[in-house]
N, C-alpha and C positions, 0 to 999 in steps of 0.2 A: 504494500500500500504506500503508492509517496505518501510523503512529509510535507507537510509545509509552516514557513514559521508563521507566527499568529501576532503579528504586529509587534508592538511594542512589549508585550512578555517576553519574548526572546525566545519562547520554547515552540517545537515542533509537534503540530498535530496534524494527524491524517487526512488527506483531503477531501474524504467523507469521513461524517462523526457521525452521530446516534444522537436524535432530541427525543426527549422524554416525557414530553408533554403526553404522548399517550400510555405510560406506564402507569400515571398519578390518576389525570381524568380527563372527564369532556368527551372522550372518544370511545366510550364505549367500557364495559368491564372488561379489566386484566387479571385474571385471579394471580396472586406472588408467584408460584412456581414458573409460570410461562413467563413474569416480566424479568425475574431473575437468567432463565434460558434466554430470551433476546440480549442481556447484556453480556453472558457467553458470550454466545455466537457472534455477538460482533468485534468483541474484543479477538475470537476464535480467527476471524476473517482479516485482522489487522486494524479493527478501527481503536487510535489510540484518545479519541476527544468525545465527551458528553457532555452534552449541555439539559441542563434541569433548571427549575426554580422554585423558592419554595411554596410558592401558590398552588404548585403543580399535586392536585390532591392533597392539599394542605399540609405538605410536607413530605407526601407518601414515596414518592417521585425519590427525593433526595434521600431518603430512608431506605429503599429497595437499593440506590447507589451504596450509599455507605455500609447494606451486607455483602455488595459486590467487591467494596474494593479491601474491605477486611479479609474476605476468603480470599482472596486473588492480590495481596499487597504487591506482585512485583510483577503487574501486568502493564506498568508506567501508562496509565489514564491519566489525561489532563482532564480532571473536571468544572466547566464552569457552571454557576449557577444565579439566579438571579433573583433580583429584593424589590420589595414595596407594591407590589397589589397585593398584597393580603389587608394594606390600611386603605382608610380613603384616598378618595385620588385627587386630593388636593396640596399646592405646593409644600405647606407650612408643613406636612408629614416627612418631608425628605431633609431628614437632619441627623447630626453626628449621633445625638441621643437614642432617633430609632435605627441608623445604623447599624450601631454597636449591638444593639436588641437582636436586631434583624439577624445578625451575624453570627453571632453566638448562638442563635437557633440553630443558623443553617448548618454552621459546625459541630456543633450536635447530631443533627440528622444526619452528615455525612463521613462524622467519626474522626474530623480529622484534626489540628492546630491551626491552621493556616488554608484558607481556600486561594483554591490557584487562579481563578478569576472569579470575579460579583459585577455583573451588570445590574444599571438601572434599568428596570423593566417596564417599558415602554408608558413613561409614567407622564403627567401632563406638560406640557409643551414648553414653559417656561420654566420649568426646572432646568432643562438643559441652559438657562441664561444665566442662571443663578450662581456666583463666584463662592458662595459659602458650601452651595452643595458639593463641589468639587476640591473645595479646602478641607472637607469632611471627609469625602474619599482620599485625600491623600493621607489625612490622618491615622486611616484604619492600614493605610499602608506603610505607617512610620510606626505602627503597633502593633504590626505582623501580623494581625486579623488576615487581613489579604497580602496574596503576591500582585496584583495588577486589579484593574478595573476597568469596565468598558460600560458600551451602552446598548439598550435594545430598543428600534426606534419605531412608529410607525410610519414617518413621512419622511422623504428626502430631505425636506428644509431640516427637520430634527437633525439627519445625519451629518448634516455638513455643518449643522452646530456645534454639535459636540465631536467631532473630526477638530474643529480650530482648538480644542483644549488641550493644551497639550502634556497633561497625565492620563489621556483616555490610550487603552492600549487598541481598543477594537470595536466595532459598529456592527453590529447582528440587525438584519434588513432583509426584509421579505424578497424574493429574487427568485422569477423562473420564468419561464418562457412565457407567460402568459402577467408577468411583471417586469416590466424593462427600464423602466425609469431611473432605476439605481446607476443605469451603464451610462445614463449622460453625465452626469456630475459627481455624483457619489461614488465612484470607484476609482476614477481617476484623480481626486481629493484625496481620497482612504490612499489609494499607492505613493503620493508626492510624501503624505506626512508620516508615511510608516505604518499605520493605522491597518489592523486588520479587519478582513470583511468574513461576516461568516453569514450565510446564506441560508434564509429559515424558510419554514413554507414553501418547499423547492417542488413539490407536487401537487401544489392550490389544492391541499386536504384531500388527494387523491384523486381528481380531477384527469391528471395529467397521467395517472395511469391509463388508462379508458377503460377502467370494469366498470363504471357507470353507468346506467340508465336512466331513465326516466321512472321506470318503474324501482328503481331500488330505495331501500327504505332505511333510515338512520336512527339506531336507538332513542329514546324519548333523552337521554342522560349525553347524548352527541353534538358538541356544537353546531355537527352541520346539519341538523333538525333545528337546534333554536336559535342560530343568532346568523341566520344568511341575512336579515338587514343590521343585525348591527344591535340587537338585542339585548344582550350580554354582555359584550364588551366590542373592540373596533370591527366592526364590518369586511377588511382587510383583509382578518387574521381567520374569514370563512371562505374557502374557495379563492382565495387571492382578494375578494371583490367581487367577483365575476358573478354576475346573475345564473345563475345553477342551467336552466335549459340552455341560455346561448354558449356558458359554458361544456355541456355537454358534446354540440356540437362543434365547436371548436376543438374540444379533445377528440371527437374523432377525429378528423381534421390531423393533427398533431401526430396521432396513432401511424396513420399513413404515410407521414415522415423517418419514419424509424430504420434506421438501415437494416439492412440483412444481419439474422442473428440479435439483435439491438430488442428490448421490450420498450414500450413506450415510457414508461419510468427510467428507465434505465439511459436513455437519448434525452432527458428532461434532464437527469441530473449530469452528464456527460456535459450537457449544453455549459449547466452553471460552472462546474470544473473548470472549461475552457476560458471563463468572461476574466480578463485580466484585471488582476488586487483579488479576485476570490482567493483566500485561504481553506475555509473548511466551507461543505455543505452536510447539512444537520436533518437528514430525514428521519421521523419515524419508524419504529415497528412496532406494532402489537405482536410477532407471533417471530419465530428462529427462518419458518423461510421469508419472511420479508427483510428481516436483518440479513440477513446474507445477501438477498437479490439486491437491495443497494447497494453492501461493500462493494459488491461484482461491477459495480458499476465504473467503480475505476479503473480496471481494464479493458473498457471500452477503448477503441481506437475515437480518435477528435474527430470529430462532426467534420464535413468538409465545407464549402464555400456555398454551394449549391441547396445543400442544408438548412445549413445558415439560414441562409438567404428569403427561405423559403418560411423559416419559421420566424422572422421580421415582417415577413408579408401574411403574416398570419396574424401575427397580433395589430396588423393596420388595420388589417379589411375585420377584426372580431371582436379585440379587445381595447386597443386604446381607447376609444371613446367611453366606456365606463367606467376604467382604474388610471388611466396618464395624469389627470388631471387634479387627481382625489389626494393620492400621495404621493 
């Protein structure tokens, strides 16, 4: 599995990682044995980066990591994890006080002294302006709480804000074929200042696989049953944005670009691999063969021109008009 380094921490993580968001919730139940087997397997496959938070099933997420990396001490996982929706989502929450709270939880659940990165999880908009907020993470980092900090954003403008800080190590931004707006500004931002990019939502919730239909149905306990407008929390963070039937057909669409041997997931996350400043892309698994079917994915051979090209003119003619302009 390449390496790649992660901005400003200085350390090397795989160019796909493992996110966790469906180990904790939202997506469905993971009974512990099988969420425990997907962090095998993918460790199995070479993936050496996880990304959790502790929202993520209120802890659960971080908790099922920290019995993986107890059993498994020298499988060298960078894990990062991320702080602040579990409070309200107002500015005056993001301060060294609940910090230090936050933190000491999450190390806790993750068993360990020291977290290897804590992003701000995609918390309201002017926090990222805020000079105390980042005087605070530097704090937790002169107190060995943390080794680095980054941010997890949901709009380009976020990202190129907190890109100008310069204690942020790394920028986690929604980013797939059916999201492009990162490639105008934001990634060639992220590469000038060192700043790594890690790439979430790389499958718009599964979309970009094409097992979908129209007919398929999403547990009552799945964001993508309650919050395709934006319900729950950002709108964004369900299907990319994308209106679920025109997304449907766009994903076939997409399906049909897949080269020979290639799955359509697998030519979606190949794509993000290739966008230059990506470091890590962070797909899900509920289950040991989906962990695997994306490590796989970095031996794909690189998309070619024609490819490309093609799935540029896919998100002209399908999707910029309802996600370019939003984030």
């Amino acid at each position: 599995m390449e390496q790649r380094v992660l901005g400003r921490t200085g350390r090397a993580v795989s160019v796909v990682g493992l996110g966790t968001w469906q180990l904790g919730a939202d997506w469905g139940q993971v009974d512990e044995r099988d969420a425990l087997a997907v962090l095998d397997a993918a460790v199995e496959e070479g993936v050496t980066f996880f990304d959790t938070a502790d929202v993520y099933g209120d802890g659960r997420s971080e908790r099922l990591i920290g019995r993986h990396l107890a059993e498994r001490p020298d499988s060298g996982v960078f894990t990062a994890t991320k702080m602040g929706r579990r409070a309200d989502q107002v500015p005056e929450n993001y301060n060294l006080a609940n910090f230090r709270a936050w933190n000491d939880r999450s190390r806790s659940n993750l068993g360990v002294d020291r977290l290897d990165l804590v992003q701000l999880h995609c918390p309201p908009t002017l926090v990222y302006s805020r000079d105390a907020v980042f005087d605070a993470l530097d704090t937790l980092v002169a107190e060995d709480r943390i080794a680095a900090y980054g941010v997890s954003v949901e709009t380009c403008a976020e990202a190129l804000t907190a890109i100008a800080r310069p204690g942020v190590a790394s920028v986690q931004i929604i980013l797939n074929p059916f999201r492009l707006k990162p490639l105008e500004h934001v990634l060639p931002a992220a590469a000038e200042a060192g700043v790594g990019i890690i790439a979430r939502v790389p499958l718009a919730s599964g979309l970009l696989t094409g097992k979908y239909t129209g007919s398929t149905v999403f547990p009552a306990d799945d964001h993508r049953s309650y919050n395709r407008a934006g319900e729950a929390f950002d709108q964004g963070e369900t299907f990319s944005g994308v209106e679920y039937t025109e997304g449907l057909a766009a994903a076939r669409e997409f399906a049909a670009l897949a080269p020979h041997g290639a799955t359509p997931a697998g030519t979606a996350l190949r794509w993000i691999m290739q966008q230059p400043g990506v470091t890590s892309v962070i797909p899900g698994a509920r289950s040991v063969t989906q962990a695997r079917g994306n490590a796989a994915a970095a031996a794909l051979a690189p998309l070619g021109p024609e490819t490309l090209k093609a799935i540029a003119d896919l998100y002209d003619r399908r999707i910029r008009g309802q996600v370019h302009h939003r984030w």
